[in-house]
N, C-alpha and C positions, 0 to 999 in steps of 0.2 A: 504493500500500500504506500504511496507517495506522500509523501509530508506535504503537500503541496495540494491535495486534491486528490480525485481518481487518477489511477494509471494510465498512461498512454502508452499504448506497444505501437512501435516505431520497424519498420524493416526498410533495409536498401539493398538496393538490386544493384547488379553486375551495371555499370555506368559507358558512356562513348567519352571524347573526353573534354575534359572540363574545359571551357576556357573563359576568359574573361575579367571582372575586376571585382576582387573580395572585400570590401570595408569594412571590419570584422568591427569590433566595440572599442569601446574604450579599457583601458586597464583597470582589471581589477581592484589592485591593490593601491595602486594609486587613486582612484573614487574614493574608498574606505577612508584614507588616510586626511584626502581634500577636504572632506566633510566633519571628518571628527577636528583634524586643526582648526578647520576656519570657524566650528565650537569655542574653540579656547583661546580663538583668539577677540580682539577688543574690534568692532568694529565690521563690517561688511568683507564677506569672499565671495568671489564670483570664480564661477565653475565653469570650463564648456567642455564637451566630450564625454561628460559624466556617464558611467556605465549604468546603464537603465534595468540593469539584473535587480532578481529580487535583494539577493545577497546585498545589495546597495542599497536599495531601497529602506532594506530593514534596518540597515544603520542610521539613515535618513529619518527614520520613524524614532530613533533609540536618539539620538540628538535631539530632537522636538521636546521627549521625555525629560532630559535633562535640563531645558530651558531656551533652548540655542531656536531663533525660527529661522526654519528651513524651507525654502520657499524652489519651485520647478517654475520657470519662467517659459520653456517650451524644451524640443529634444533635444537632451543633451545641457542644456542652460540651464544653471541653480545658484540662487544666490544663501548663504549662512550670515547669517547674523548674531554673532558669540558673543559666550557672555565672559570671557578672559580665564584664564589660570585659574582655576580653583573657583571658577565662579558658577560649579552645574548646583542646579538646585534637587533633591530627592524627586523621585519619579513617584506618580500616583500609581502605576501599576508596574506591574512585569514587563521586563524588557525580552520579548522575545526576535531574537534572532536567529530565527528560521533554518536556513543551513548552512551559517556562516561561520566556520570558526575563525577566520578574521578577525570578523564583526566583533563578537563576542568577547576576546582574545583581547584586543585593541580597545575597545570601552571598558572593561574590566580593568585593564590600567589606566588610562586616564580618570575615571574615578575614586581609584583605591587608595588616593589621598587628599581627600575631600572628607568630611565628615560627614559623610551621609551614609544611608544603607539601600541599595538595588538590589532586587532579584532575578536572574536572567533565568532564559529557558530556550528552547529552540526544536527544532522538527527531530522526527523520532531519531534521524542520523546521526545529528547534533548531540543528541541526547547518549550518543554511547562515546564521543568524544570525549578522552582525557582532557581535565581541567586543571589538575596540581601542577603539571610546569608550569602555567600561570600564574595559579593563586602560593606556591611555596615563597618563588622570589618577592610576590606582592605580600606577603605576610613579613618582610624584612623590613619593610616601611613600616610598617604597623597594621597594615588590612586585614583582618578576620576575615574568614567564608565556613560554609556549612555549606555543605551537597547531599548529596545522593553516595552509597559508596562509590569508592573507586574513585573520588573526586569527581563525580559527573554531576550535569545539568537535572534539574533545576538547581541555582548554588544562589545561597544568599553572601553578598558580599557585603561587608560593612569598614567602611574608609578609615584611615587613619586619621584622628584627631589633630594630634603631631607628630607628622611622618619625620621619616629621620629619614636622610641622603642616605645609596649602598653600591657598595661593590659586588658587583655581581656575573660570575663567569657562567657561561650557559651551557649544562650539561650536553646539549645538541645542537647540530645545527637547525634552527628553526629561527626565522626571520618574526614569526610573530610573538615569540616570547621574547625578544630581543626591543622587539616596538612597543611590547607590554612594561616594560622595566622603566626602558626611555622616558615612555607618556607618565607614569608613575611621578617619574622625578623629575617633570615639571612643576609640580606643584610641592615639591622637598626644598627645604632652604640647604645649600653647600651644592658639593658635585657630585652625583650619582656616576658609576662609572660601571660600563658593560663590554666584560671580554669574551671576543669568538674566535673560541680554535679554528673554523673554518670561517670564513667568509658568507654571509648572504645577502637577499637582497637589500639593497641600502634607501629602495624608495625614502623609511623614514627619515633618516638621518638627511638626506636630501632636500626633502621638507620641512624637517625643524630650520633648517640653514636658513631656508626660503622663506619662511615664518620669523623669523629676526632671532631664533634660539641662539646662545652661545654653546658651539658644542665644537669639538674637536675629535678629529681620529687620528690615531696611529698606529702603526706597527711595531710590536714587542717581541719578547721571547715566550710569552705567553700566546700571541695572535694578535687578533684585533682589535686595539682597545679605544671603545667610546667614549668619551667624556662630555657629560650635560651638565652648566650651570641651571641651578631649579632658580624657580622662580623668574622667568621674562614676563613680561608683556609681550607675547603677539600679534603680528602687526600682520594685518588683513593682508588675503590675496588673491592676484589673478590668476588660477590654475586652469593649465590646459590641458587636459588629460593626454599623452598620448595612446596609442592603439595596441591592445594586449596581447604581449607576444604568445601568452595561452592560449587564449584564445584563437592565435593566427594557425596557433599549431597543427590544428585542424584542417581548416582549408589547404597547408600548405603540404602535408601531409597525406589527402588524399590528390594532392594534382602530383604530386613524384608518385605516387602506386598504381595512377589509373592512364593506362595507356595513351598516350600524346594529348597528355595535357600541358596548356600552359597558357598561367593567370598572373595577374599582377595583385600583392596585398600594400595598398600603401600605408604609409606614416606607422609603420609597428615599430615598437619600442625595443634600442638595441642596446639597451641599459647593461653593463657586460655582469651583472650579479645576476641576470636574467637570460642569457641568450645560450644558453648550456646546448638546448638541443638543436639549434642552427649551426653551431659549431660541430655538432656530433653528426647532423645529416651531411656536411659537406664531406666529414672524411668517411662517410659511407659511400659518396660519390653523389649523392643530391646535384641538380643543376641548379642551383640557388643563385642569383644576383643582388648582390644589394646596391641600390640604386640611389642616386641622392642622399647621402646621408648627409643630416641637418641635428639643431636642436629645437626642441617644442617644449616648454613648459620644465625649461631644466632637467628633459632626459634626451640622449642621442635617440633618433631615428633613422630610418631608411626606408625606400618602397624595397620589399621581394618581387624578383620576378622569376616565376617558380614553373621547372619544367619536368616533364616526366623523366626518370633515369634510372636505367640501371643499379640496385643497389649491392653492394657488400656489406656482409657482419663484420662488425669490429667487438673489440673489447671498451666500451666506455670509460676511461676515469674515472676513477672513485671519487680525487675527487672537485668533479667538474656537478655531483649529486646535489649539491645544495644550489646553483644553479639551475637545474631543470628536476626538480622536483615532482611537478604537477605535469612534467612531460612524459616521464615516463608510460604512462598508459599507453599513448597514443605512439610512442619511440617502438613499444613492444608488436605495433601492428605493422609498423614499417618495417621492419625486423623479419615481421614474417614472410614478406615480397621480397626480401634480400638473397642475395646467395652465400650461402654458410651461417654461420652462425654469431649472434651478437649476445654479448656477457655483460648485463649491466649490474655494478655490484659497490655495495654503504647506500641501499635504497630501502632501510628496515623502517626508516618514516612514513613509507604508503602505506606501514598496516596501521598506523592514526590517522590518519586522512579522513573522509568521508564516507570510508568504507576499506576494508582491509584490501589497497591496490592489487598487491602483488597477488592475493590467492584470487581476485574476480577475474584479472584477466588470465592470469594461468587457465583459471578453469575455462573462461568462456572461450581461449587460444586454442586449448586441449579439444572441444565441442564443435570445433571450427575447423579441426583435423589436422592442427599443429601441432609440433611435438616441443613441449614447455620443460624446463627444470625448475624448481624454486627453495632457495632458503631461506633461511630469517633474514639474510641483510642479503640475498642476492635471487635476481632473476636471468634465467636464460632460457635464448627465443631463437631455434635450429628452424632458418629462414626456409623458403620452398622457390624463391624465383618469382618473377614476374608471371602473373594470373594461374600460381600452383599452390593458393589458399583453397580448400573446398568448399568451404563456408557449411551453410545447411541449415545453420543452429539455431536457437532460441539464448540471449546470452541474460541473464541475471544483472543489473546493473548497481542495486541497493543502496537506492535513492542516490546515486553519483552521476552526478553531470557531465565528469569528462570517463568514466566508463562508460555513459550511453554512446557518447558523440565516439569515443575510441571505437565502438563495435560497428558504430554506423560507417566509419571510413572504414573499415575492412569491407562492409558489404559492399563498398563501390566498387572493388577491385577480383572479389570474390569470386569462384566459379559458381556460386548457388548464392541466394539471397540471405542475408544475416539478419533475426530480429531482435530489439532488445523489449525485454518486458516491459518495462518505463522509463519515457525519454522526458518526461515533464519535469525533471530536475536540473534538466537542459538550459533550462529559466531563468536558472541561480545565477548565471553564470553569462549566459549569449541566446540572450530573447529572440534573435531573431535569426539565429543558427539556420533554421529549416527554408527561410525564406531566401538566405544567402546562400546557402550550397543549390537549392533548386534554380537560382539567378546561372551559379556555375554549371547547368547542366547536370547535375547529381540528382542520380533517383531514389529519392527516400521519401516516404510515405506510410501517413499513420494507418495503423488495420487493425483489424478486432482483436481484441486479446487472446 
């Protein structure tokens, strides 16, 4: 059952080939982050490119709660009107956010030093999401929470009175526990300081900057260490979102598997804590061009101009994992159109995700008449060649957006049609998914359960 509504089974057919021009959405993570700063900060943000997923929305809705008005001036265009550092007011009801652990993730720190108390909750997915990497380091400041076991959703959080600044190294690499400490120690008087053995994305750190934060990075013998003074005044702003390289992943991913395809995705974001699996298509042999690279809104871009290609397995970097992350799914399909075999491995984070990655698509790889390996921190995907997927199958998605859309790009390529049970989670994430791959030529199309 969909957190979202009834299910929608989704299948795609073997496709001709795609061509044309993708304008896929705005970035994810950067929505999330435009909307909850331009919160805290003093004054008027204007937004354009805003990702219109729910996942956004719900943060959009979770901002209002806390005082901030948040105002849709048309698509894509939002204006925030913040109520500054430490200035959210207690919410009258539950914050629920939906299936975003973002969302969640990211408001839970920037309130947890406030003195107020919120209780989040979010769709059944949400609800089996680990919440103690969040709430352990937000309890150094002073945050209390109470959950569900296992630290899970619904969780009442209650803010620190008088937060104290912290040091804090992060057990993993995960960009949103990372954003969670940050936003924390805005409102801590001293300097809150966050070390990462690995690298991830830096969307926030980029927007604090751009927000008038004082923060500083370097490089140590420990990694990578952040340093925030708490307490600024943020100083409103013009954020332009640019276009979500997750999101692109998709379209660009099924024009290399489906024979002579070739489209242009412009303005996607080639932010290098984010381009992990651009970088991994090319040395598979992907014909990828990136074109015009420019900046938008304080990240690099470029247009792709993406053509069908021959692929080889590789062994992927371990660690290039924090990087392409939320690629992986969709890496595992292309994988399977390659010739020999691709090892991707330090990817034991998609069993937290929105659903345990690595066992959904092993299984639905395996049901598709691939032959999968899997461990705790590694997958492997013994490729078949160009159009020597069999397809057939019925794939299980459990409630994941980008397991729907991974199965979907296999059926384009498939010798048999691929379905998934439910593509409405599809939503979270690229609302208009089904209407852009159909613009490409791609046959996918909703059917009866």
């Amino acid at each position: 059952m969909s957190g979202h509504g009834e299910p929608i089974a989704m299948t795609a057919t073997r496709s001709g080939p795609l061509t044309g021009r993708a304008e896929v959405p705005g970035d994810k993570s950067i929505s999330h982050r435009a909307l909850i700063l331009g919160a805290l900060a003093v004054g008027e943000t204007k937004v354009t490119g805003l990702l219109e997923g729910q996942d956004v929305l719900d943060t959009a809705s979770a901002m209002r709660a806390f005082g901030a008005e948040v105002i849709q001036h048309g698509p894509g265009s939002w204006s925030v009107h913040g109520v500054g550092v430490g200035g959210f007011s207690e919410p009258a009801d539950v914050i629920d956010c939906g299936n975003s652990g973002t969302g969640v993730r990211l408001i839970m720190g920037c309130m947890a030093t406030s003195p107020i108390t919120a209780t989040f909750t979010g769709d059944a997915s949400l609800r089996k999401r680990p919440m103690g990497r969040v709430t352990d380091p937000l309890a150094l400041f002073g945050a209390r929470a109470w959950g569900r076991s296992g630290g899970r959703l619904p969780m009442t959080l209650v803010g620190a009175a008088d937060p104290v600044p912290v040091r804090y190294t992060v057990p993993v690499p995960s960009a949103q526990v990372k954003s969670a400490v940050l936003l924390a120690g805005l409102n801590a008087p001293g300097q809150t300081v966050v070390i990462e053995r690995e690298p991830t994305r830096d969307h926030s750190e980029r927007m604090l900057r751009g927000f008038g934060a004082e923060l500083a990075v370097e490089d140590g013998p420990e990694g990578r260490v952040i340093i925030l003074t708490g307490q600024p005044e943020l100083r409103p702003q013009t954020v332009a979102v640019p276009r979500d390289p997750s999101s692109a992943a998709f379209p660009v991913s099924a024009a290399l598997i489906v024979e002579g395809s070739d489209i242009l995705v412009p303005g996607v974001s080639q932010n290098p804590t984010r381009n992990g699996l651009y970088l991994t298509l090319v040395e598979m042999g992907a014909d990828i061009a990136f074109q015009n690279p420019r900046e938008e809104g304080g990240e690099p871009v470029a247009d792709l101009r993406v053509r069908a290609s021959s692929l080889k397995g590789i062994e992927v970097p371990e660690e290039r994992a924090a990087s392409m992350i939320d690629e992986y799914p969709v890496l595992s399909v292309v994988a399977a159109f390659a010739e020999g075999t691709t090892v991707m491995r330090g990817v034991r984070e998609l069993r937290v995700k929105e659903s345990d990655r690595i066992d959904a698509m092993a299984r639905g790889l395996e049901a598709c008449g691939v032959r999968v390996e899997e461990e705790e921190d590694v997958l492997i995907v013994h490729g078949m060649g160009p159009g020597g997927v069999p397809g057939g199958a019925t794939c299980r998605t459990h409630l994941d957006h980008r397991i729907a859309m991974s199965f979907l790009v296999l059926g384009l390529a498939s010798q048999r049609p691929v379905t998934v049970d439910d593509g409405s989670p599809i939503a979270t994430s690229f609302p208009v998914f089904e209407r852009l791959m159909a613009g490409l030529g791609a046959d996918i199309a909703r059917t009866a359960p």
